[in-house]
Residue frames as qw, qx, qy, qz and C-alpha x, y, z in Angstrom:
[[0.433, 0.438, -0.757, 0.218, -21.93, 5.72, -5.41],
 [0.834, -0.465, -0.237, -0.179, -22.26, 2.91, -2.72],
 [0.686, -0.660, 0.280, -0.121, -20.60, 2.30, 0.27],
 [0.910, -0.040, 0.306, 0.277, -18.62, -0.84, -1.09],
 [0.522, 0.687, 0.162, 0.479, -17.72, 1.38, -4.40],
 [0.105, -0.897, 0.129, -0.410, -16.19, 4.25, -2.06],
 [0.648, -0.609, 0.446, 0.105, -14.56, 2.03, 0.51],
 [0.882, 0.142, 0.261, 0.366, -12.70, 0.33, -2.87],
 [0.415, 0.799, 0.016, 0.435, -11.65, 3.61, -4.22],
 [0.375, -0.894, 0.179, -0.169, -10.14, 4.22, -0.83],
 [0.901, -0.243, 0.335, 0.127, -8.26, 0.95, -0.91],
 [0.681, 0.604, 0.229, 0.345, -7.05, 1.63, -4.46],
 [0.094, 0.959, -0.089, 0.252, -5.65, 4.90, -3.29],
 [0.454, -0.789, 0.391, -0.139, -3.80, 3.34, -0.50],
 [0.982, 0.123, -0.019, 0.144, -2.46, 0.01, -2.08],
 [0.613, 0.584, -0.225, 0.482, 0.93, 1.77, -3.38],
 [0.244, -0.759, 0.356, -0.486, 1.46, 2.76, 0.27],
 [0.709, -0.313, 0.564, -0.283, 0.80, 0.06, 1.99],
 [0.803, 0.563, -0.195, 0.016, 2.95, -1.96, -0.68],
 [0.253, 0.580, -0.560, 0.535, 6.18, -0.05, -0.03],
 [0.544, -0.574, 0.235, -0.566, 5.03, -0.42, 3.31],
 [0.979, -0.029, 0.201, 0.027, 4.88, -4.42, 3.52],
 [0.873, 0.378, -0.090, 0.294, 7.97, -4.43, 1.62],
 [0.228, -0.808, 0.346, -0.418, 9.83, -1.90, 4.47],
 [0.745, -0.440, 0.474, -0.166, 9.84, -4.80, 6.38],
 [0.393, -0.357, 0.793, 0.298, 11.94, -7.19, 3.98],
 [0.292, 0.265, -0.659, -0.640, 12.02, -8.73, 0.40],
 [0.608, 0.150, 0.704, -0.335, 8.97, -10.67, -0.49],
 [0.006, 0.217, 0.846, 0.487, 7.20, -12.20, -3.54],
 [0.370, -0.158, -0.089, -0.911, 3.98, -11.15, -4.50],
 [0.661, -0.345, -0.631, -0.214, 1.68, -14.05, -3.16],
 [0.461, -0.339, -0.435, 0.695, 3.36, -12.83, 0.35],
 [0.040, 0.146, 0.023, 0.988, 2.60, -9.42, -0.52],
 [0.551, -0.317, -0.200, -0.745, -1.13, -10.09, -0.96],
 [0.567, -0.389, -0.724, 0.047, -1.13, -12.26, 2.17],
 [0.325, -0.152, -0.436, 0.825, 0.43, -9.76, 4.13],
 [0.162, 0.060, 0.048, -0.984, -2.33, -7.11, 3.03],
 [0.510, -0.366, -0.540, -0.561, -4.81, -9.51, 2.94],
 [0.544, -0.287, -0.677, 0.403, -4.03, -10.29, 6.70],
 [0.115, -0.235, -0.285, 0.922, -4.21, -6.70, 7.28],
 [0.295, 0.522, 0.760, -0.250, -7.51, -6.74, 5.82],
 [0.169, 0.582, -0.410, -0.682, -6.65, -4.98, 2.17],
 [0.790, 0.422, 0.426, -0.126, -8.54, -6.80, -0.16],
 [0.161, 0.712, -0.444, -0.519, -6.14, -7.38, -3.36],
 [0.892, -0.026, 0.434, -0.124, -5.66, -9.27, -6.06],
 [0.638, -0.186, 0.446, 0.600, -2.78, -10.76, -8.28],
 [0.384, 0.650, 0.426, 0.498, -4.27, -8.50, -11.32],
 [0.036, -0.959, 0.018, -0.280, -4.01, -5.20, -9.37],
 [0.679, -0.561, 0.281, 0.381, -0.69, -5.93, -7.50],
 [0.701, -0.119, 0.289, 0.641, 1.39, -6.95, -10.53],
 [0.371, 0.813, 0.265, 0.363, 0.16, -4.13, -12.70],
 [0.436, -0.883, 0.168, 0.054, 1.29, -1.74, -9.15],
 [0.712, -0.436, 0.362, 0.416, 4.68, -3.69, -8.60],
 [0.546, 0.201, 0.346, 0.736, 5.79, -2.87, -12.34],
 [0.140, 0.875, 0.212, 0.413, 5.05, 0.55, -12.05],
 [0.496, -0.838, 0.193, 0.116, 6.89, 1.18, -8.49],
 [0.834, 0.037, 0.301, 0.462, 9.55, -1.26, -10.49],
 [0.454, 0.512, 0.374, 0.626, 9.85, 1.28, -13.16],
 [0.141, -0.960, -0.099, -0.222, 9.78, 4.22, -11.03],
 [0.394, 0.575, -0.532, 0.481, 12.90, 3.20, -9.32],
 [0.493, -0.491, 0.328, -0.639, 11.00, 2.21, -5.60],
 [0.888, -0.164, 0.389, -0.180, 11.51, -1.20, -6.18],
 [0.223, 0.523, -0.815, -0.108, 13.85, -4.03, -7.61],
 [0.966, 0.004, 0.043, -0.254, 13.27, -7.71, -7.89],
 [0.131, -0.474, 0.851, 0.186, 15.67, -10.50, -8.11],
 [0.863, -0.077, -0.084, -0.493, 14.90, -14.03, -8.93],
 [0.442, -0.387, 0.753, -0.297, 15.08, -17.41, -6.52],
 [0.405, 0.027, -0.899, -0.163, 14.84, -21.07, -7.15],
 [0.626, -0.284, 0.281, -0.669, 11.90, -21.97, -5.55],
 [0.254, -0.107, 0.922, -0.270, 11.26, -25.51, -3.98],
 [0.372, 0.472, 0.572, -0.558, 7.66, -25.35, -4.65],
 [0.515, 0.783, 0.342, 0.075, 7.57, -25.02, -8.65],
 [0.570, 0.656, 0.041, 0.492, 9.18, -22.46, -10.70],
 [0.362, -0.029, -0.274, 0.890, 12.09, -19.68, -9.66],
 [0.076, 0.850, 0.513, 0.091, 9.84, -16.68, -8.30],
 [0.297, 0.621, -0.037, 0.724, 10.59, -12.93, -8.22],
 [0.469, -0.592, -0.521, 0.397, 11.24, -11.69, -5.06],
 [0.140, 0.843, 0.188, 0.485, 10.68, -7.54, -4.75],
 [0.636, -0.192, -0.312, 0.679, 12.91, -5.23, -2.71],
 [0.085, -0.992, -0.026, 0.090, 12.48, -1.41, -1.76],
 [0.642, 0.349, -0.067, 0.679, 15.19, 0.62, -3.11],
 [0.232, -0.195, -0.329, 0.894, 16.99, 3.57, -1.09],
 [0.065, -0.087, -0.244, -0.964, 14.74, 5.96, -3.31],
 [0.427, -0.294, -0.645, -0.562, 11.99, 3.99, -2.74],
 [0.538, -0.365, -0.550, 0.524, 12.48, 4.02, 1.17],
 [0.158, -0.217, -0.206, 0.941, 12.42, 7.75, 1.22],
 [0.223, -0.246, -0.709, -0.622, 9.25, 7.67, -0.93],
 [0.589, -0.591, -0.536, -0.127, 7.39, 5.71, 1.36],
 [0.402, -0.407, -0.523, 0.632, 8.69, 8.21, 4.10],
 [0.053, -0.080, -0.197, -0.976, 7.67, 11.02, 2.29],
 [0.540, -0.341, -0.624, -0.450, 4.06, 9.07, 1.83],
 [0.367, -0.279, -0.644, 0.611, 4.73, 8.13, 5.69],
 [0.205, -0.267, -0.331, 0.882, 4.27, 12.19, 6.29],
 [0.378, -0.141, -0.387, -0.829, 1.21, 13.03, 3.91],
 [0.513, -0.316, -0.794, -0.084, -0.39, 10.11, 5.30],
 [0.359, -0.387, -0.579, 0.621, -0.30, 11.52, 9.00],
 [0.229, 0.320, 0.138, -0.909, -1.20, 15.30, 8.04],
 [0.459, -0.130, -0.540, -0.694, -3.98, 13.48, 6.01],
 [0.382, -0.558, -0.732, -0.089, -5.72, 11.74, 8.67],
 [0.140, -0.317, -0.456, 0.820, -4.74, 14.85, 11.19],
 [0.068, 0.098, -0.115, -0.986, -7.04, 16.26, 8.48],
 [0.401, -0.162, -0.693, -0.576, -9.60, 14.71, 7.92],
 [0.507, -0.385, -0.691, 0.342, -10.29, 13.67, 11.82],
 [0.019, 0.324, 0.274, -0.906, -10.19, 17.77, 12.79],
 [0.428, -0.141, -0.393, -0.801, -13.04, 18.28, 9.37],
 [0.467, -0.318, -0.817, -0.112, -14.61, 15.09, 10.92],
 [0.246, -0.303, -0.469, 0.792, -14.34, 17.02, 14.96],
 [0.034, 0.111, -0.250, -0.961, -15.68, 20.45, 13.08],
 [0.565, -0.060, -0.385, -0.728, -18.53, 19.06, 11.17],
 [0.068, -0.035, -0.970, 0.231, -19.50, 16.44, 13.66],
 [0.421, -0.681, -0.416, -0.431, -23.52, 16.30, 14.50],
 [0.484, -0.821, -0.302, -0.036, -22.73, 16.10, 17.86],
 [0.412, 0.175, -0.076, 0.891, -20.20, 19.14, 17.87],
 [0.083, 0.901, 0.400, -0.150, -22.17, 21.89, 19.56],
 [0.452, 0.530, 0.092, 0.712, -21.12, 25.19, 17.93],
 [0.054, -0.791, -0.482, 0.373, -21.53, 28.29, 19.87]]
């Protein structure tokens, strides 16, 4: 596996976090979504988002409405539900005792760790 192929599977893992996440912060549409996580340097695109957003949809972690838009057709604008707020706080707390873990294996198995 390369480098590129291992840093995408990482991205892939984190998308549905860092979804809810972007969407913590108020209702957006999904071209906002993937600006907001392409600004944060999350590489996505409109095929792996909407597939994502109708699964959180259908889990119950999200809701959608739809807006007249100025700009062309009405779009769908996506909302975090209560359930879907406590999700991403659950995720919130794996997330933290996953990097607390992975940074002490990283400390541990370091080259320049001396052992004694």
């Amino acid at each position: 596996m390369s480098v590129d192929n291992a840093k995408a599977q990482m991205r892939k893992g984190v998308l549905e976090y860092c979804t809810l996440s972007v969407l913590s912060g108020g209702d957006a549409y999904a071209s906002d979504i993937i600006s907001h996580l392409r600004g944060a340097r999350m590489i996505v695109v409109e095929g792996t988002l909407y597939p994502l957003l109708t699964r959180q949809k259908n889990a119950g972690w999200l809701d959608y409405r739809w807006e007249e838009s100025q700009q062309g057709p009405p779009r769908k604008y996506y909302s975090i539900t209560d359930r879907g707020r406590q999700f991403l706080a659950d995720l919130d707390a794996s997330w933290q005792e996953l990097v607390e873990t992975v940074n002490e294996i990283r400390q541990i198995h370091s080259p320049n760790t001396e052992t004694t």
